[in-house]
Structures are given as C-alpha cells and as structure tokens.
C-alpha positions as CSV (number, residue, x, y, z in Angstrom):
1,X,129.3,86.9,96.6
2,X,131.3,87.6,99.3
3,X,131.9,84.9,102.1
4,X,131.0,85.6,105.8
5,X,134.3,85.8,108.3
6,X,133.2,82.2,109.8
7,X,132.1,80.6,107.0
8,X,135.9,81.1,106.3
9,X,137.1,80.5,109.3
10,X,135.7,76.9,109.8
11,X,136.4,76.2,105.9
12,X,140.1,75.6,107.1
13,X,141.5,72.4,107.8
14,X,142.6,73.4,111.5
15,X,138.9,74.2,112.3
16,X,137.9,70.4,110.0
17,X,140.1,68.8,112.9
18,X,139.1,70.7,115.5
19,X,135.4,69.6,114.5
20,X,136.8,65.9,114.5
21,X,138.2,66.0,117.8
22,X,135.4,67.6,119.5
23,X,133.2,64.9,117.8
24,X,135.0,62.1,119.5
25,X,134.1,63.7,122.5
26,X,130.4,65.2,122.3
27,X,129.1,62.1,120.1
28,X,129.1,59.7,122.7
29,X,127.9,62.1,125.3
30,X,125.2,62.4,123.1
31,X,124.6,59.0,122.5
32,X,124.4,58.0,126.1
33,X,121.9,61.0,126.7
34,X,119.5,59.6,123.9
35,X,119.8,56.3,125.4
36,X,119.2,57.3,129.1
37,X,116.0,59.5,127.4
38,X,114.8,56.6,125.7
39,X,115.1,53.8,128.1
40,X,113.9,56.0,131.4
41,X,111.6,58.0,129.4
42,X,110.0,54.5,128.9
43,X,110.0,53.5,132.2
44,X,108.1,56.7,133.8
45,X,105.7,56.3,131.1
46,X,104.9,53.1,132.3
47,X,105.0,53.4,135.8
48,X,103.1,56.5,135.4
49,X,105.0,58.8,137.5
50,X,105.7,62.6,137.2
51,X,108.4,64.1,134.8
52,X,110.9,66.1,136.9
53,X,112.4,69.4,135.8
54,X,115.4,67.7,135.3
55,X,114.6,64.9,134.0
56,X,112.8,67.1,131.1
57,X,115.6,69.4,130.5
58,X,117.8,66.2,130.1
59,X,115.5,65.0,127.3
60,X,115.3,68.2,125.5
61,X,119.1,68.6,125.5
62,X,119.2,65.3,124.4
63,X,116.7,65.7,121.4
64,X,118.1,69.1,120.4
65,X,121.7,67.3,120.1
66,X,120.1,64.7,117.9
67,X,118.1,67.5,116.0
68,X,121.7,69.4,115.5
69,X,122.9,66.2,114.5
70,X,120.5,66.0,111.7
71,X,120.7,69.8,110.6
72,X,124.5,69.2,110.2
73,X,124.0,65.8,107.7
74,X,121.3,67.9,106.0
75,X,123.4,70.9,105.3
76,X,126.1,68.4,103.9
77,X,123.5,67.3,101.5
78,X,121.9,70.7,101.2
79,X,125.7,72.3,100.0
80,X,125.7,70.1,97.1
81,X,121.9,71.1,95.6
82,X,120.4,73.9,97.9
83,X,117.8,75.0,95.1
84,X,116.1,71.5,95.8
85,X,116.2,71.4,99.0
86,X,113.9,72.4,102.1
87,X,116.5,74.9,103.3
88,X,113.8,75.9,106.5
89,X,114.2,72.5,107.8
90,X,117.6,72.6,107.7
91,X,117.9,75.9,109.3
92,X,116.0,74.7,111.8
93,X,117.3,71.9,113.2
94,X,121.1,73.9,113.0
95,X,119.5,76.5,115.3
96,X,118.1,73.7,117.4
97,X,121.7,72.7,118.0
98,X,123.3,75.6,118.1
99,X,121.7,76.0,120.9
100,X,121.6,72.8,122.5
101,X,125.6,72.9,122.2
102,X,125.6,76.2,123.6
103,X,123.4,75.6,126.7
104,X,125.3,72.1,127.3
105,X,128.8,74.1,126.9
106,X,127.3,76.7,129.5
107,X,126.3,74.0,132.1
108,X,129.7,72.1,131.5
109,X,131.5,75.4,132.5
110,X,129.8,75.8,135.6
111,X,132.0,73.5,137.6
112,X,134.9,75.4,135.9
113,X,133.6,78.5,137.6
114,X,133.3,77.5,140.6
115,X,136.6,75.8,141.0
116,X,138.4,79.1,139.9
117,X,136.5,80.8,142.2
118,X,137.8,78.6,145.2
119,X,141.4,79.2,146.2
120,X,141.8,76.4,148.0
121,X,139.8,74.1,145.8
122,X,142.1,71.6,143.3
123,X,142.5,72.7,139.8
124,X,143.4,70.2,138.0
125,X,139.8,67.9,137.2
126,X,138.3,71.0,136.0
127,X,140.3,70.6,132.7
128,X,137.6,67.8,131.2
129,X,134.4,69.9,131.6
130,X,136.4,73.1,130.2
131,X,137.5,70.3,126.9
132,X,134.2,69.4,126.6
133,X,132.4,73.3,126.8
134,X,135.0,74.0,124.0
135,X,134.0,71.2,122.1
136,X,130.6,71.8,122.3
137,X,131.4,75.9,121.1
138,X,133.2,74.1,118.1
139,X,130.0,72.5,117.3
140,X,128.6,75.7,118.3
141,X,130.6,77.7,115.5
142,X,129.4,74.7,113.0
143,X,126.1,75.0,113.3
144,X,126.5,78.9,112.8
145,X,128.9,78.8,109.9
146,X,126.6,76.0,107.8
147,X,123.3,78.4,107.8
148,X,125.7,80.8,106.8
149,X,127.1,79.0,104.2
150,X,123.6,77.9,103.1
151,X,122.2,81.0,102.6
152,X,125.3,82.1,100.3
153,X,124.9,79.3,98.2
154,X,121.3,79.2,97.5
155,X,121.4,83.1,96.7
156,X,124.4,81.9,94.4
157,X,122.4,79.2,92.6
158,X,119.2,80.5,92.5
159,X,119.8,84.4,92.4
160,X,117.3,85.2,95.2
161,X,118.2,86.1,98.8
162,X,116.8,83.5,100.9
163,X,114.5,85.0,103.8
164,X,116.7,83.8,107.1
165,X,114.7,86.9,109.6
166,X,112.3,83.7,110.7
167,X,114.9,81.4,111.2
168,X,116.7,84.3,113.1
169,X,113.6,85.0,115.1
170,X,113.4,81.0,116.1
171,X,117.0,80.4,116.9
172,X,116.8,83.3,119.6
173,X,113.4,81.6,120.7
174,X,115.0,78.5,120.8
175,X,118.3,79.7,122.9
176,X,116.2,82.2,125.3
177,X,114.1,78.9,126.1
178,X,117.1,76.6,126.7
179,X,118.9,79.2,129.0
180,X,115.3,79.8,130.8
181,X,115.0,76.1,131.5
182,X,119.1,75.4,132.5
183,X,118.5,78.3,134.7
184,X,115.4,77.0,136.2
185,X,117.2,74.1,136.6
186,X,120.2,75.5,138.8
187,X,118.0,77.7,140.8
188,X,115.7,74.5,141.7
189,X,119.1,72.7,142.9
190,X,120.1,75.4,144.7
191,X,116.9,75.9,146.4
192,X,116.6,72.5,147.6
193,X,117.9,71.4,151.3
C-alpha cells in the first residue's frame, strides 16, 4: 500500500528534529496552560464566580493540547499493534490537537500580523511568536501524518479499510469550533473600551 506524501515527509529525520525542537518549546507552554486551568479553574469554582470567554477558551486550548498529547503517545503504541487497538480514540484525540495546535499557531501569528503591517513598528520581537506558530504547525503536520499512518497500517494488518469519514466529519467540527471561539474571542477584545 502506497504511503501518503506526509506520512513520508515527517518519516524523515529532519522533520524527527524539527518535532524535537518544537517540543522544547510548545511542552512547557502547555504545561503552564494546564497548570493556570487547573489552579484558577479551582479557584472560580470556589468563589463561585462567572467563567469569562476567555478564561474558557484558555481551558479548552489547554485541554485539547493535553488531548493531542495523548493521541500522539497512543498512536506510538497504536503503530506497533493497530488491529488491537481502539483506533477511534486515537483518531480523536489527534484531531483534537490538530486543531488545538492550529488555533494556538493562528493566535500566536496575530501579533506577527500586525507588526508587519506597521511600518514604523519594531520588527525584531515578533520573531518568538512566528517560532512558536511554526512549532505548533510542526505539531500540526504530526498529528495529521500519525492518523494517516494509522489508517495505512491497520488496512495493512487487518486487510480492511478503516472507516476515517467520522473522524473526518469531527476534526472539521472540532477546528470550525476552535476558530469560532478564538474569533469570538478577538472580536470581544476589540469591542471593549
């Protein structure tokens, strides 16, 4: 069976580093969001008080990192023994953080815009949010490149073409809802004084 163009493109060592380098830098991004989730989460459950906009898109991003997280460990495992394994939850949480890493990429370029956009505006800081949207594509390409891999292999092992149109149908959910709240998000900053 033939291999999809970026299941061979990240099955190269310059892509493997790539993924290691922008690991050092999302990983403890992430960690600190789950931490900041966790702790204030905590706190405005126990105070009571309302959940912001923000506040809840901070926690989903957060949770769909970790779920991304997960879906890469699982399609480790899952490459090894994919007849034996729940392939749908796998699949899943990759498209979870596919587009997590996507809509965290998007809102990292923002202040990359807008500093191009702005003759007179210096240059120069804008080069750590564009490292970090590129890091979060890598993990991007990953995510996209393991379900593809997954699906080869378990038609491979098992002979039967494994039914990805659901998975398909929720990963576009999934990214149409992220990009609806991000951009309900900006428009709720901009709109206030």
């Amino acid at each position: 069976m033939e291999r999809s163009l970026i299941d061979r493109w990240t099955d190269t060592t310059v892509f493997s580093c790539l993924l290691i380098v922008s690991w050092v830098a999302v990983f403890p991004v992430l960690a600190a969001g789950v931490l900041i989730t966790v702790f204030v989460g905590a706190e405005l459950l126990m105070q009571g008080s309302d959940v912001g906009i923000a506040q809840a898109v901070f926690a989903f991003l957060s949770i769909g990192g970790v779920l991304g997280f997960v879906g890469y460990v699982r399609a480790r495992v899952a490459a090894r023994k994919p007849e034996r394994h729940n392939l749908t939850a796998t699949f899943i949480c990759l498209a979870v953080g596919v587009a997590t890493a996507l809509a965290v990429g998007g809102f990292a370029l923002i202040p990359v815009v807008y500093a191009w956009t702005d003759p007179w505006r210096e240059r120069l800081w804008v080069i750590a949010p564009a490292l970090f949207a590129v890091a979060n594509l890598v993990w991007a390409m990953s995510g996209v490149a393991w379900i593809q891999r997954l699906m080869r292999c378990y038609a491979e092992k098992t002979g039967r073409c494994y039914d990805s149109v659901p998975v398909m149908l929720l990963s576009v959910a999934m990214t149409l809802a992220t990009t609806t709240a991000v951009f309900t998000f900006m428009l709720g900053q901009g709109a206030a004084p």
